[in-house]
C-alpha positions as CSV (number, residue, x, y, z in Angstrom):
1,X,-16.2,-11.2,5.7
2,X,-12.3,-10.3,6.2
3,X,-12.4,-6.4,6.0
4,X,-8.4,-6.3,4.6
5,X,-5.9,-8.3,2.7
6,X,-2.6,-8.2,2.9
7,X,0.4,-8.4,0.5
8,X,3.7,-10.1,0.8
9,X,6.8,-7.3,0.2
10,X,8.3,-6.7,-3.2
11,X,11.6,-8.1,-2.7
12,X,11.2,-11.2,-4.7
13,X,11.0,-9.4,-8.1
14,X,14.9,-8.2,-7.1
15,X,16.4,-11.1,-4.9
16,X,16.3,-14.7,-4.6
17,X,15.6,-16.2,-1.7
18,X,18.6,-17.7,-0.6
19,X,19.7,-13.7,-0.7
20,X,17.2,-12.2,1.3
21,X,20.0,-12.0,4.3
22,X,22.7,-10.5,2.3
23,X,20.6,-8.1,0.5
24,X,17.2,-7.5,1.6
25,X,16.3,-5.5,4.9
26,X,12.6,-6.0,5.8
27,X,10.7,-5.1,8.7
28,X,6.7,-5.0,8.9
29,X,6.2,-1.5,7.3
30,X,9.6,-1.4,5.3
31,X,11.9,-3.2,2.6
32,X,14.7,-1.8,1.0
33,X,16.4,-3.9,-1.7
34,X,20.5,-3.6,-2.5
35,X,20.4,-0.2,-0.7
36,X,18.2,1.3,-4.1
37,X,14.8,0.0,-3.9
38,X,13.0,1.5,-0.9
39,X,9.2,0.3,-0.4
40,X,6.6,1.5,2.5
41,X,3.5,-0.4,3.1
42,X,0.4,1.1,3.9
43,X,-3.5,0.7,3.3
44,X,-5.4,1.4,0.0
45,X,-8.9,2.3,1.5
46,X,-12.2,1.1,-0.5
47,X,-15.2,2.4,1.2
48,X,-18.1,0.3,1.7
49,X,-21.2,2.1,1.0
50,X,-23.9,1.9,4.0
51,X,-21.6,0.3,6.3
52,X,-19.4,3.3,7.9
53,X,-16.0,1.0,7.3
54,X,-13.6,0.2,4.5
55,X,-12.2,-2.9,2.3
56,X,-8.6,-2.1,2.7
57,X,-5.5,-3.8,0.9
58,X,-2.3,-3.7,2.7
59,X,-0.1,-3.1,0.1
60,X,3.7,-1.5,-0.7
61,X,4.6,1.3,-2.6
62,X,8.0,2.5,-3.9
63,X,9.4,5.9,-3.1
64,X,12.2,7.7,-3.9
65,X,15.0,7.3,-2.0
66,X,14.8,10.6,-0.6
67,X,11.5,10.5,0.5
68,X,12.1,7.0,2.3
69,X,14.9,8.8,4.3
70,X,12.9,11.6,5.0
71,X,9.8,9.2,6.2
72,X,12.0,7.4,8.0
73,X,13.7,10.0,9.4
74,X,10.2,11.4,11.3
75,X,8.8,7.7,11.7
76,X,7.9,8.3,15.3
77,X,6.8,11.7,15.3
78,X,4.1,12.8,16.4
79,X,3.2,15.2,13.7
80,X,3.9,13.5,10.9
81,X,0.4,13.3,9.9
82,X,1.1,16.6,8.8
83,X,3.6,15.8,6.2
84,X,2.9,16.6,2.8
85,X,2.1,13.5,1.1
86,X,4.7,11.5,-1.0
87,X,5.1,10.4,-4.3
88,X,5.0,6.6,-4.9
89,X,4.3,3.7,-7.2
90,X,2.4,0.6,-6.1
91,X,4.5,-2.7,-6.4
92,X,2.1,-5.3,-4.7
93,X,-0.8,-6.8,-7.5
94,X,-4.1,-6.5,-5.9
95,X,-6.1,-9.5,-8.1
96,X,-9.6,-8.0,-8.0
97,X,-8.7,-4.8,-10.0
98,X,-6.2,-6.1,-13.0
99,X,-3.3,-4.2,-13.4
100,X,-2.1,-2.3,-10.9
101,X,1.4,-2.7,-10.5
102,X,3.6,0.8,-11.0
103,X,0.0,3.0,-10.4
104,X,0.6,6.4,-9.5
105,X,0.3,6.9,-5.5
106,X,0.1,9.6,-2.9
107,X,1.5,8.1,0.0
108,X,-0.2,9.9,3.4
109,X,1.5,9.6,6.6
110,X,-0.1,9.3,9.5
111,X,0.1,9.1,13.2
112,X,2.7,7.3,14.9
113,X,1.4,3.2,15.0
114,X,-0.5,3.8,11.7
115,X,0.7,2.7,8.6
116,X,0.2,5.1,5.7
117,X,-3.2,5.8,3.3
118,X,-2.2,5.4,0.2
119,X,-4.4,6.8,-3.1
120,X,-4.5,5.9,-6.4
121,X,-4.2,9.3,-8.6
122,X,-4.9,8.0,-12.1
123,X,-8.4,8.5,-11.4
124,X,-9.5,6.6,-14.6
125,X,-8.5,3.2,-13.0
126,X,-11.2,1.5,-11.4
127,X,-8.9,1.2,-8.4
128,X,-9.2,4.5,-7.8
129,X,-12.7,5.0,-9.1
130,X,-13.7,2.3,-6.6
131,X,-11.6,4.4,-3.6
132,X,-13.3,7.3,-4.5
133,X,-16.9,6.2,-4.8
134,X,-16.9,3.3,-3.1
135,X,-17.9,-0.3,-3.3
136,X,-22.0,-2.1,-2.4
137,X,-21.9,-4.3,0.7
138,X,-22.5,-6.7,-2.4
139,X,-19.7,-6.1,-4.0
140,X,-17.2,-6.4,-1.2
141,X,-18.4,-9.7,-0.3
142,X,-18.3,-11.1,-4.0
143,X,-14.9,-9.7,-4.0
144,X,-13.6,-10.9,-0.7
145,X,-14.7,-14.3,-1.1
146,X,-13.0,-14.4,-4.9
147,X,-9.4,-13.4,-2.3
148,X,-10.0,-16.0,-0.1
149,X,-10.2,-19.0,-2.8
């Protein structure tokens, strides 16, 4: 069973395609839309209980503008790791748990060549519930087969 799913970039909710050139700048961690929407992706990390590894959704977040420059800015440092955490929104749907689009994020940097952990912090949603308890071997497999069909 595939162990992490991945999700196309947010810039089709702002662009067509036959704009992407003139208006969209994507790369394999980061979009930026018209110069005012800035996205990161990183991994949402589900962990699955009795099997020391995790169901993980490589998804994109929103940030401020700001806090894209500045995590751009110290992309290839070597302590970013250390960076306090950014604020973010998630912008990729993630079909097993509903709604989730514009979910309240914290967006943790890591080292250089890893993408960032991101955490749901509305810890009602079963998103987050799910990240913070974790998921049955059972589970995972009910729910990666349901992503591959």
């Amino acid at each position: 069973m595939p162990l992490c799913f991945g999700i196309d970039a947010p810039w089709r909710a702002f662009a067509a395609d036959d704009e992407f050139e003139r208006r969209v700048f994507l790369n394999k961690d980061q979009c930026v839309v018209d110069d005012r929407h800035f996205f990161i992706r990183g991994h949402i990390r589900i962990p699955i209980l009795k099997k020391q590894d995790y169901l993980e959704f490589s998804v994109w977040s929103s940030l401020s503008e700001d806090s894209f420059c500045h995590m751009s800015d110290r992309w290839d440092a070597l302590d970013r790791a250390d960076d306090t955490p950014y604020f973010g929104w998630l912008c990729s749907p993630i079909r097993s748990y509903g709604s989730v689009i514009e979910l309240p994020l914290s967006v943790q940097c890591r080292e250089p060549g890893l993408v960032p952990i991101f955490t749901v912090t509305q810890k009602d949603h079963p998103l987050a519930i799910d990240q913070s308890n974790g998921i049955t071997i059972a589970q995972w497999h009910k729910m990666a087969l349901s992503l591959l069909h």
